[in-house]
C-alpha positions in Angstrom: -7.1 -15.3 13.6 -5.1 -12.5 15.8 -1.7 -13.6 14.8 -3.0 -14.5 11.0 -4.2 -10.9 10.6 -1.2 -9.0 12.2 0.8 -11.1 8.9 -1.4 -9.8 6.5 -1.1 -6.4 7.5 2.3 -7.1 8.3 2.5 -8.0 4.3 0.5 -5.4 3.3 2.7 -2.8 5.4 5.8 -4.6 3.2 4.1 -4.4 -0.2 3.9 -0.7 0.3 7.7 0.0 1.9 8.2 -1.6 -2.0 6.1 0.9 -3.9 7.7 3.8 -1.3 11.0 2.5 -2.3 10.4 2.4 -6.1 8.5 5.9 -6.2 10.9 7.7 -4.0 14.3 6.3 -4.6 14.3 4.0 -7.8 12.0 5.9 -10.4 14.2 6.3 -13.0 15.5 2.6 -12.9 13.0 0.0 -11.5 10.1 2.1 -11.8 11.1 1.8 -15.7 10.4 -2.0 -15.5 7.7 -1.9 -12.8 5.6 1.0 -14.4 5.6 -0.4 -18.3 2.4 1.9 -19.4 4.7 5.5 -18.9 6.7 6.3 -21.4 10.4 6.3 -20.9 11.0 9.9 -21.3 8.3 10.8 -18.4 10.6 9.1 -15.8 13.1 11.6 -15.4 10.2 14.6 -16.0 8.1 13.1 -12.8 10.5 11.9 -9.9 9.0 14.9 -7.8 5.4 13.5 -8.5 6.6 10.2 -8.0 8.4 10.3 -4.6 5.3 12.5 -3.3 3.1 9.5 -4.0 5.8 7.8 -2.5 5.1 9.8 0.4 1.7 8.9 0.6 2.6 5.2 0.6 4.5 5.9 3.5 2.4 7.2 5.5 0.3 4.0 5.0 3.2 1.5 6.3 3.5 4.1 9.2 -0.2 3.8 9.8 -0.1 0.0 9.7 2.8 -0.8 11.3 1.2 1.7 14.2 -1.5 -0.4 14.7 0.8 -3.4 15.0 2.4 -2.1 18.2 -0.9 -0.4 20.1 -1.2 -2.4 22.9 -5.2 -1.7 23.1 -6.9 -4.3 21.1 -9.8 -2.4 20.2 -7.5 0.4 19.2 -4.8 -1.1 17.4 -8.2 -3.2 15.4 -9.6 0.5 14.2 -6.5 1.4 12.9 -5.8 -1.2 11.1 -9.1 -1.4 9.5 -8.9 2.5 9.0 -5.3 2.2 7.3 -6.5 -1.0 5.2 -9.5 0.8 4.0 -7.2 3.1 2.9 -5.1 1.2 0.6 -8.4 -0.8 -0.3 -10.2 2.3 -1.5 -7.0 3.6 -3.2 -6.0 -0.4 -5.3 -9.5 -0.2 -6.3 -9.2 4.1 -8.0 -6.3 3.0 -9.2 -7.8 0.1 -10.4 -10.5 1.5 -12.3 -8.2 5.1 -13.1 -5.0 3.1 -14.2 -4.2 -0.1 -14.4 -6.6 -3.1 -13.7 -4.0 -5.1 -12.5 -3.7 -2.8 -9.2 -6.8 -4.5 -7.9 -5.4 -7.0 -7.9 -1.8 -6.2 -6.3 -3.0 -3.9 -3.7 -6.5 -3.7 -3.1 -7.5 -7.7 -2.8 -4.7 -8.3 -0.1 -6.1 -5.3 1.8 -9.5 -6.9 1.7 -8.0 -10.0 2.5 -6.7 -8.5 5.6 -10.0 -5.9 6.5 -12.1 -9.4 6.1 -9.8 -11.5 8.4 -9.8 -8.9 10.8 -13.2 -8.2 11.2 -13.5 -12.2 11.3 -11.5 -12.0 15.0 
């Protein structure tokens, strides 16, 4: 179960260096073709907003990745669930705030994860 839940937060860490990447430094091209709901002409108009939420999504990865490398068990396990919780509570807003879809992209593997670890 230990090595199974650093993976998932390992993948979860991954899934949001992606959506760090596309906010902050591909907004105007793949966040065209990731983010099909905005209008085109909004791209350009919200790359500040966009790399700031981009910004957020980093500090999740740095939170996650932290807990990866604490040595104390029961410290690097609060982390994680803290920074989990985190991108659980935030798939699920954006869930029910903007696309369904995000539920299901970000907040299940987080709950995946939060479940496994708790499991250990």
């Amino acid at each position: 179960m230990e090595i199974l839940s650093k993976i998932l937060i390992g993948l979860v860490a991954l899934e949001h260096i992606y959506i760090l990447w596309i906010e902050m430094f591909a907004w105007t091209t793949k966040g065209r073709s990731t983010f099909k709901s905005i209008p085109d002409e909004l791209f350009e108009k919200t790359k500040g907003l966009a790399a700031n939420q981009g910004l957020y999504n980093g500090f999740l990865v740095a939170g996650l990745i932290w807990s990866l490398l604490i040595g104390d068990s029961d410290w690097s396990h609060n982390i994680a669930l803290f920074f989990l919780s985190c991108v659980a509570i935030a798939g699920i807003y954006g869930a029910v705030t903007a696309q369904k879809s995000i539920f299901f992209k970000q907040a299940v593997p987080a709950l995946i994860a939060i479940i496994i670890l708790l499991l250990k």
